[in-house]
Structure formats: structure tokens, C-alpha cells
N, C-alpha and C positions, 0 to 999 in steps of 0.2 A: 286947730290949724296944724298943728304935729302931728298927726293922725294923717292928713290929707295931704303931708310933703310926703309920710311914710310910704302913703300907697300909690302916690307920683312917683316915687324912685322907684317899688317894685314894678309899678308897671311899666317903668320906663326900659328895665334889667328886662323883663319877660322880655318884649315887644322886642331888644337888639338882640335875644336870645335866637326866639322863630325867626327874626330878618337872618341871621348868621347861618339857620337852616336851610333856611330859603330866603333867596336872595326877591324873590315877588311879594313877599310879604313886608311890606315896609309901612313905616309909620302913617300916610296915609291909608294907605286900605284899610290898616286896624279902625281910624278912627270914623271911613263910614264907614264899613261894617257895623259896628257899634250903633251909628245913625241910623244905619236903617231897621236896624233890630227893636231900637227904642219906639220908631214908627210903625211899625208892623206891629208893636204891642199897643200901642198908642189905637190903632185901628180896631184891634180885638177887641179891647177895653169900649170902644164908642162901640162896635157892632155888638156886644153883649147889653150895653144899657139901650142899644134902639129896641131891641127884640124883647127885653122885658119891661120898657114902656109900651111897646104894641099889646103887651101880652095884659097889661096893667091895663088900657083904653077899652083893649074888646070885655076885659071881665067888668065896665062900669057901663 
């Protein structure tokens, strides 16, 4: 739980650091960015096991 308020305060310092750079980059965008990053991996991850279950089907 110390561990996870640590890395909520530094992310929270980064995030007002880039908003103070750029004023478009605000706490919203970081967090879907982040969302859709997660999904786009989430994707790869399912398109990599469908192609080696094909792959797994044709060799039986």
C-alpha cells in the first residue's frame, strides 16, 4: 500500500509537470492514453494466441 501512494504521488508530480509544459496535456488525456494503450495490447495479446491456436488446429 506504501509502494502504490509512492508511485500515485510521483505520477501525479510527472502528469502536473508535462500539464505545466503543455497546457493540452492534462490529466484526462494521460489517463486514456494509457486506456487505450492497455487495449491495443490487450488486442495483440488475443491476435497472437488466435494465430497460434490456428496454427495448433491445422498441425492436428
Amino acid at each position: 500500500m506504501v509502494f502504490a501512494l509512492q508511485k500515485y504521488g510521483f505520477w501525479r508530480a510527472k502528469t502536473t509537470f508535462l500539464a505545466y509544459k503543455n497546457h493540452l496535456f492534462d490529466l484526462q488525456k494521460v489517463g486514456f492514453y494509457i486506456f487505450v494503450k492497455y487495449i491495443s495490447i490487450f488486442i495483440d495479446i488475443n491476435k497472437e494466441y488466435e494465430r497460434t491456436y490456428n496454427k495448433f488446429i491445422k498441425m492436428v
